[in-house]
Structures are given as C-alpha cells and as structure tokens.
C-alpha positions in Angstrom: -6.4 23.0 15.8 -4.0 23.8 12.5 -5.6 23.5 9.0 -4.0 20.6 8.3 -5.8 18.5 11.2 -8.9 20.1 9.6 -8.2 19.1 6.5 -7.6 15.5 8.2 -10.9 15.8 9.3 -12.4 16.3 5.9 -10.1 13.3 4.9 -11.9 11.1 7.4 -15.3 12.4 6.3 -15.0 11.7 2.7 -12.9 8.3 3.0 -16.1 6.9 5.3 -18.8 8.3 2.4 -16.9 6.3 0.2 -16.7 3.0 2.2 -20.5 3.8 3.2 -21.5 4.4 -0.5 -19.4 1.0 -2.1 -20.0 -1.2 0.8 -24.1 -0.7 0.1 -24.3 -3.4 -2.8 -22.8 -6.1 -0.3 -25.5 -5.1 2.4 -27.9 -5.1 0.1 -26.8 -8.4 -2.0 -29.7 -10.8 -0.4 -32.6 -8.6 -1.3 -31.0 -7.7 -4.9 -30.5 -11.6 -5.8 -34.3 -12.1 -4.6 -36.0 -9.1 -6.5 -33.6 -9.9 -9.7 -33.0 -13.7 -9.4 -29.7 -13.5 -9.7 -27.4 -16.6 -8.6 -24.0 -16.1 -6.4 -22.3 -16.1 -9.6 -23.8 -13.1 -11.2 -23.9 -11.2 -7.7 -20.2 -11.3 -7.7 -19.4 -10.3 -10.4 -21.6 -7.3 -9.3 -19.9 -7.3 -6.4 -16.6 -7.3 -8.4 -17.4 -4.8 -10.9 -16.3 -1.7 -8.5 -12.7 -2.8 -8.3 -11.9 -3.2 -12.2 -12.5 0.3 -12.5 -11.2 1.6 -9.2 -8.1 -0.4 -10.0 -7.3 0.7 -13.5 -7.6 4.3 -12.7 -5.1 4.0 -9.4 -2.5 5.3 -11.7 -3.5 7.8 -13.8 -5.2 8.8 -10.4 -1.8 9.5 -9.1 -0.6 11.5 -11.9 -3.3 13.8 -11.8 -3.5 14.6 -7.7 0.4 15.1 -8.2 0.0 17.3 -11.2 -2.8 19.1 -10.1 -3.3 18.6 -6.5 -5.8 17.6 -4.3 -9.0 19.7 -4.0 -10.9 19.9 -7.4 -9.6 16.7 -8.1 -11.2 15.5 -5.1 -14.2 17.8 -5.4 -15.5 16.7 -8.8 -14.7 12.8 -7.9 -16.8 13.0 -5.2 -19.7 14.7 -7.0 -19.9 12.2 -9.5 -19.8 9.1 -7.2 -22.6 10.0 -4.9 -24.9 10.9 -8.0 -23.5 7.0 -9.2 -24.4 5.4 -6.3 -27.8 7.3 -6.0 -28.6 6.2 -9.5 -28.5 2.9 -8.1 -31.5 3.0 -6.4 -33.6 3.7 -9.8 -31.6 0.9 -11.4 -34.2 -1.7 -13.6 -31.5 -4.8 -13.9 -28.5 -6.3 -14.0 -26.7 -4.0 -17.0 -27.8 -0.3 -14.6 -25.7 -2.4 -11.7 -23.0 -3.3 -13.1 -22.5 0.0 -14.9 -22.8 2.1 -12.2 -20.8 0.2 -10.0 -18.0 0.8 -12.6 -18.5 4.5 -12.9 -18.6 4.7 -8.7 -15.2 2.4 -9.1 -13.8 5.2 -11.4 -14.7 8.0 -9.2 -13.6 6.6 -5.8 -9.9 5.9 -6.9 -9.4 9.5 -6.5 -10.2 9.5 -2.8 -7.0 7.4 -1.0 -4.6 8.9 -3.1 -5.4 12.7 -2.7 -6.2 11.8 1.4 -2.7 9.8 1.4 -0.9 12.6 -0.6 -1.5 15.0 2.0 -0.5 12.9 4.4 3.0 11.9 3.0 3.8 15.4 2.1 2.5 17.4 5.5 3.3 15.0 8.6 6.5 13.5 8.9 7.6 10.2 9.0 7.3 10.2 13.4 4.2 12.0 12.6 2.2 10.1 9.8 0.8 7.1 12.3 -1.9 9.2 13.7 -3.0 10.9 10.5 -3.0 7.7 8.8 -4.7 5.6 11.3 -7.4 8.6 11.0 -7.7 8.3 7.9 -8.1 4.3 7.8 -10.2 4.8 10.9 -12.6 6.5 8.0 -12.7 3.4 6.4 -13.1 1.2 8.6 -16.3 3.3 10.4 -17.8 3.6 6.8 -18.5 0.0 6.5 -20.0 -0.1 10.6 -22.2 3.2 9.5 -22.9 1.7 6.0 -24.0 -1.3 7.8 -26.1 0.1 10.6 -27.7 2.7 8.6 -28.4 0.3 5.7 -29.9 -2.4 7.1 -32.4 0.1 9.0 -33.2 1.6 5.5 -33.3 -1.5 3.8 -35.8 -2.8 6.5 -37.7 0.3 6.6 -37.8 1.4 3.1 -36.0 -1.2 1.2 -33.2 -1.2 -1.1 -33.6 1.2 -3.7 -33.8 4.1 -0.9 -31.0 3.0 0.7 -29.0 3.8 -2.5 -30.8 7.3 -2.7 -30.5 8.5 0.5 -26.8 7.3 1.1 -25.9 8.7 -1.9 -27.4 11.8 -2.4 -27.1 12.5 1.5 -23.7 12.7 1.1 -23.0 16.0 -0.7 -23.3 18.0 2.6 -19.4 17.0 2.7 -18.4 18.9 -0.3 -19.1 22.5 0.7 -16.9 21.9 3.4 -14.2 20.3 1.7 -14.3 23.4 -1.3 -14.0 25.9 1.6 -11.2 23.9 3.6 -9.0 22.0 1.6 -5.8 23.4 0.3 -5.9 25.8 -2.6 -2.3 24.3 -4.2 -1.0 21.0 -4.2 -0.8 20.5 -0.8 3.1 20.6 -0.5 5.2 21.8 2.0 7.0 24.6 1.2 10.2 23.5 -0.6 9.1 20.2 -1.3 10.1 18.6 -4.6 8.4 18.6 -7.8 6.3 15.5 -8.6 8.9 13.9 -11.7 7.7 11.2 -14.2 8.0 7.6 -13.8 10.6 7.1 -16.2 13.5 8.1 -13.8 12.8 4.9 -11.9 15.3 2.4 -12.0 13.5 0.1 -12.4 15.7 -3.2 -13.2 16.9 -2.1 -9.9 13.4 -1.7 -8.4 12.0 -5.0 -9.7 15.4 -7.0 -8.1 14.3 -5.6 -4.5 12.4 -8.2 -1.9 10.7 -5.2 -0.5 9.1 -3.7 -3.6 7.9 -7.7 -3.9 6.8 -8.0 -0.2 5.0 -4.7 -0.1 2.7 -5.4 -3.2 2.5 -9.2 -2.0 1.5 -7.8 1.6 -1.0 -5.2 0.3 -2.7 -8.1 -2.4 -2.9 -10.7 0.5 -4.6 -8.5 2.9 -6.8 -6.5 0.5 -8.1 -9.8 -0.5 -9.0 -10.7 3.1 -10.7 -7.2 3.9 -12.6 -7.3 0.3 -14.6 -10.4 1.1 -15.2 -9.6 4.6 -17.1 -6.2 3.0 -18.5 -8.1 0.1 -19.5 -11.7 0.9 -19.7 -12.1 5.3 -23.1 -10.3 5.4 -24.2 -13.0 2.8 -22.3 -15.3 4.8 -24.1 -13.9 8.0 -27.5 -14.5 7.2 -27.4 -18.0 5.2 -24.7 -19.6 6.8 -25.3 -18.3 10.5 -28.6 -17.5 10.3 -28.8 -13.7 11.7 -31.6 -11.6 10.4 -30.8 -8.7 8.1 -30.5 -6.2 11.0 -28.9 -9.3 13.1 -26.2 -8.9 10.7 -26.1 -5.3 10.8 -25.6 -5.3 14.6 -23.0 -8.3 14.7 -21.1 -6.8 11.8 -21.0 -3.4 12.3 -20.0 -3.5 16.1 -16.2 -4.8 15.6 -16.1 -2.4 12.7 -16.6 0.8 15.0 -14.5 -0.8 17.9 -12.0 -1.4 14.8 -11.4 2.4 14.1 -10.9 3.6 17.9 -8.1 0.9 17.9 -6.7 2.0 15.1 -6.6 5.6 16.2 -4.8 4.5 19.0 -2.6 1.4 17.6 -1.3 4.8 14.9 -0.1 7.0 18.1 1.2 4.3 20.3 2.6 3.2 17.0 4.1 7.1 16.5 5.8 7.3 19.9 7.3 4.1 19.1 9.2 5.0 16.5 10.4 8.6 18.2 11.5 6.5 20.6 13.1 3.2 18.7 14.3 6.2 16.3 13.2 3.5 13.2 10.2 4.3 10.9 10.2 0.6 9.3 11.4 -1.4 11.8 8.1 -0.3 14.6 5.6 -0.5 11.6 6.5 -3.6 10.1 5.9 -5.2 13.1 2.9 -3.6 13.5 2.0 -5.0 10.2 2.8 -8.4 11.2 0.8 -8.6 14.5 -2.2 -7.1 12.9 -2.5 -9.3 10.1 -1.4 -12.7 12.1 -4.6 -11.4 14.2 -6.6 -11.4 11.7 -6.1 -14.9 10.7 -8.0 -15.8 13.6 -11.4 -15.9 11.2 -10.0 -19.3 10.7 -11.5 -20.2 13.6 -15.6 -19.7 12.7 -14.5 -23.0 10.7 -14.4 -25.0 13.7 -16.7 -22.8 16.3 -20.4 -24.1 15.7 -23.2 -21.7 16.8 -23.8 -18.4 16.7 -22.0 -17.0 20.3 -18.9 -17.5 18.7 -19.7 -14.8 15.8 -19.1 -11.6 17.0 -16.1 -12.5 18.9 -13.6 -14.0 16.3 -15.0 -10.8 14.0 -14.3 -8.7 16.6 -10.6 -10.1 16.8 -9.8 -10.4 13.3 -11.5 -7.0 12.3 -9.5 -5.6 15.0 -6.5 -6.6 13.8 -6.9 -5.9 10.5 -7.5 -2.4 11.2 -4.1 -2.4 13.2 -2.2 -3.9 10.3 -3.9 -2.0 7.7 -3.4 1.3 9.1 0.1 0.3 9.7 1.0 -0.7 6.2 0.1 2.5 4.6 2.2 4.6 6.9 4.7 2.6 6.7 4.6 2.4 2.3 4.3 6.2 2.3 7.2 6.7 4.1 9.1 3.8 1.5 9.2 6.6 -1.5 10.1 9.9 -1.7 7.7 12.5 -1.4 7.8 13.4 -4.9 6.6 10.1 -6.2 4.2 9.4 -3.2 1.0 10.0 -5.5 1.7 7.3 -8.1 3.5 5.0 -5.5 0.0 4.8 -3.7 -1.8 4.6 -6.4 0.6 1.2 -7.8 -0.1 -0.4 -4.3 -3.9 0.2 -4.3 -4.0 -0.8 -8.1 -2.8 -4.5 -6.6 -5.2 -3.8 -3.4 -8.2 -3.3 -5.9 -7.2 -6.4 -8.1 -7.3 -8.2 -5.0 -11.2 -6.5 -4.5 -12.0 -7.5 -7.3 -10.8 -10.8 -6.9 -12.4 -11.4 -3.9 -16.1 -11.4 -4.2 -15.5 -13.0 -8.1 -13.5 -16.2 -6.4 -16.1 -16.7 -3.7 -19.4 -16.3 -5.7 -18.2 -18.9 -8.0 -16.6 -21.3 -4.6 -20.2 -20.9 -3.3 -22.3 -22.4 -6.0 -26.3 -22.6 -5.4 -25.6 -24.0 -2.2 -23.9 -21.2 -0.8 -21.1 -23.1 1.0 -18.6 -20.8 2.9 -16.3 -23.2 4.0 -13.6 -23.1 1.1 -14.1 -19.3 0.3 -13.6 -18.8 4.2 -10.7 -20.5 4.5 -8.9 -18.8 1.7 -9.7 -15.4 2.5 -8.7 -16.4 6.5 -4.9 -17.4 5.3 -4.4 -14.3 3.3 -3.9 -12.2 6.2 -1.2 -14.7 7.8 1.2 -15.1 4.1 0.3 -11.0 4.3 2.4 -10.8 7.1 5.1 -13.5 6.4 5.5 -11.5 3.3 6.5 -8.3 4.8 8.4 -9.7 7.8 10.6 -11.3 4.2 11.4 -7.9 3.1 12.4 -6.9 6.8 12.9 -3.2 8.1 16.3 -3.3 6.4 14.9 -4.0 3.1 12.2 -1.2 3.2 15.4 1.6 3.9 16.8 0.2 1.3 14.1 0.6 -1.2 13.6 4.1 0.0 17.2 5.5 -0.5 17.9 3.8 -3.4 14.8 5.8 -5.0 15.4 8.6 -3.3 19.1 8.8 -4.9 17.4 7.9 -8.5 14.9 10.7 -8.4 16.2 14.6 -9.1 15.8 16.3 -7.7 16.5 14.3 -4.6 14.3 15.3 -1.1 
C-alpha cells in the first residue's frame, strides 16, 4: 500500500473520532435535559453551540493548513478536542456545556479541511471518488460507533463516562498520525503555491449559478444530516418510543451500512467518469440521486408504527451518504489546487451554519410537547431543493467555474 493510502487511513480514523466525539451530546441529550432540567429550547442551543465555532473558524482553518500544511496543524487540533470533549464529562451545568462544546467546535474545523487538502492535491480528479467516499465513510461510521458505543456506556455507566472515555480514548490515534502523516504540505511535487484570496475575481465569481448552487446544495443538505445527528435520537425515543439502546441499534445500523455504500457508490462513481471522460457531469448526478433519496424521511410522516423506522432511515441515510460523498469530490475538483484549502473551508463554513441551524430551528419547533412533525418535515425537503439546486448549476456550469478561476489565479495549475 503507498503512503498516501496510509495516510487515507489516518484520514478515516481521525474524521470518525471527530463524528464519534461531537455526535455524543445528541446521544446523550435525554439524560442531560433530565439530570439538568433543561427544556428542548435550551438543549439546542447546546446542541447548536458546536457549529458557531466550527463555522467561523472554516476559514482561517483553510489559510493555516495551506500555509502550513497538514500534520501539526492536525496534530495539536486533535489534542485539544479530545481533552474538550473529555472535560465534558466533569461538566457541573449548563455554562461547562456550552463552552466546551465551542472550544470542541473550534478544534474540529481543522479536521475536513487538512483530510480534504490531501485529497485534492494527491489523487486526481478520476481518482478522488474513492479517497473521498473513504473519508466521508469516516463520518458517517463515527455517528453508527458513537451511537452503539454510547448508548452502551450511557446504560452502563452513564453519561459523564461516556464523555471521558470517548474522549480521552481517542488519543491512541495521534502517535500514528505524528509518525505517518506528511512532513510538508502535502503537495505534489510541482504543485502551485497556495495564493491569497484577493486574486479572486470575484464580481465574476458571485455572477456564477454554480458558485450559488454549490453553497445552496451544501447548506440544504448539511441542514438535513445535522438534525438527523442532533435531534432523531430525541426523536427516536419520545416520538417512536425505542429505548435508549433501541435507538442506538435502529440508528446506528443504516449509519454503518451507509459508509460501505459509500465506499463503493465513490469507485463505481470513479470508473464512471474514466469512462464518460467528465468529472462534473457523473458526480452531479450522483449528487442528485443521493439527495432525492434522502427525501424519503418524508415518509415516517405518514408510516405509523415502529416497523417502518429502520427502513426509511436506512434509505434516506443511504443516500445521503451517496450524495454527500459525491458533492465533496466533485467541489474539490471545482477550484484549483492552490485555493482548495480555503474553498473547503467557505463550503463547510455554510455546512456548519446549516449545523448550527438545525438543532436551534427544531428545539424551538418542538416546544414542551416535543412535536416532530414540522421540524421533520423541513429537514426531509432539504435534501430534495439540495439536489434541484445543483442539477440548476448543471455539469456545464461547474467547468465553467473551475477554468474561469483557474485562469484568475497565478500562477495558473
């Protein structure tokens, strides 16, 4: 295996920790609100809290992996969100929470960027489905862990040492990462330099339907993913009455079927393209099947009972995973090289708006009554205008963006 499928490895690794270690406070939202009182209101803006940090630091996120690459970066980040999430567990109120949650926000915006950086600028544009679908494999199977493992540990040992064990439990990744991960900036060889911002056109970039589509696409969907990490285990256990290791089971099971899919959606997805001989064109309608797919939540509106749970969760998570992984090796390949870092970190800025969004909207749609129905059927058409969005910008649209950046920027790739 060459280094850099190690170092994909490590990617995968570290992207589930992170997924495992911000996904805890939703798995562990019933018996928080119980100990502490708190209403759906307050719980999320817990929930919430992560996102306003992760989002505001996307961009200078960027800046820093492109000026000073990705293994340090990544090394002290990670360091200093495990220890976050730990301190959790030893947490007295409502103030430790919230917090915490926004240093762990802080920290974890460094993870997608660097693992997304070494993607863009070590696989090709044929190449970069696999990796990426790897890589959002990770984040999907960090939610299924984080949910089977939680729930056990909440049930066996409650909440607080479910923060404590996930968290500190996590720091056998790092040794591995320090010894592996590249010692420069992860480039190619004769790749070009990361240049500022400022040599963007950007009247020219802010008059293109695919700059629009793409950050509509990635808000819409980010929206739908958010509250199914934050608010459906809630949602599982008052609404549809699954116990808390019920939930675990019911939740966590599409989740892990989710990542082998999208492992395999990302190659089927990379032979396409050698063989249509169009990056865009195969992985926006990738995009679009995905994230039609995942409208099908929709339908736990009109199914009563619990039999019909686990298979609508296990189509819509499925095809999330399928558009998800899609879109971002699709956006990577929209921008040069060069401006990759701060690109991704713009387009998960909007995602983590949309996070943040998410479980704020629906705590205060829920009320003391904890109705789903509304928040349910907002976050179940995101996915669907998600995909009219980007099917608006077209394959065509997306080349265009990309060589009209790539003849602003100098030097040019």
């Amino acid at each position: 295996m060459s280094r850099r499928w190690v170092v994909v490895a490590l990617i995968f690794a570290g992207i589930l920790i992170s997924y495992i270690d911000r996904g805890n406070l939703g798995i562990a939202a019933p018996s928080i609100m119980r100990e502490f009182a708190f209403p759906p209101s307050m719980m999320g803006v817990l929930l919430s809290a992560f996102f306003w940090t992760y989002a505001i630091f996307q961009m200078p996120a960027g800046s820093i992996v492109d000026r000073f690459g990705i293994r340090i970066v990544y090394a002290a980040a990670f360091v200093l969100w495990s220890l976050a999430s730990a301190a959790i567990g030893l947490s007295r109120g409502l103030t430790d929470i919230l917090l915490l949650r926004l240093l762990l926000g802080l920290a974890e915006a460094v993870g997608p960027i660097a693992s997304l950086s070494f993607i863009r600028r070590n696989f090709s544009g044929a190449e970069a489905g696999l990796p990426t679908a790897i890589y959002i494999a990770g984040q999907n199977l960090g939610p299924a862990a984080g949910t089977l493992l939680g729930t056990q540990l909440i049930e066996h040992f409650g909440w607080r040492a479910m923060f404590i064990f996930t968290g500190l439990g996590a720091l056998v990744w790092l040794p591995g990462w320090l010894a592996l991960a590249p010692r420069d900036d992860g480039r190619q060889p004769g790749a070009a330099p990361a240049v500022p911002l400022s040599s963007l056109p950007w009247r020219e970039v802010l008059s293109m339907k695919a700059f629009w589509a793409t950050s509509a696409c990635v808000f819409l969907s980010s929206y739908f993913w958010y509250f199914l990490l934050t608010w459906v285990p809630t949602y599982l256990t008052t609404t549809r009455g699954f116990s808390i290791t019920e939930m675990g089971r019911v939740l966590s099971i599409p989740l892990f079927v989710m990542a082998v899919m999208n492992i395999a959606a990302g190659s089927i997805a990379d032979q396409l393209v050698k063989r249509v001989g169009s990056v865009f064109r195969v992985r926006v309608w990738f995009c679009a099947a995905g994230y039609f797919g995942a409208g099908a939540i929709l339908l736990l509106l009109v199914l009563p009972g619990r039999e019909a749970v686990l298979p609508v969760l296990m189509l819509a998570v499925c095809a999330t995973g399928i558009g998800n992984a899609n879109y971002w090796a699709l956006t990577q390949q929209a921008v040069p090289s060069n401006l990759v870092g701060r690109a991704i970190g713009f387009l998960n800025t909007i995602s983590q708006i949309a996070g943040a969004a998410a479980p704020l909207i629906t705590g205060w749609i829920l009320g003391p009554e904890k109705q789903f129905g509304v928040a349910l059927a907002i976050a179940g058409i995101c996915p669907i205008l998600a995909a009219v969005s980007l099917l608006v910008a077209g394959p065509s649209g997306l080349e265009r963006m990309r060589l009209s950046l790539s003849g602003a920027m100098a030097p040019q790739e």
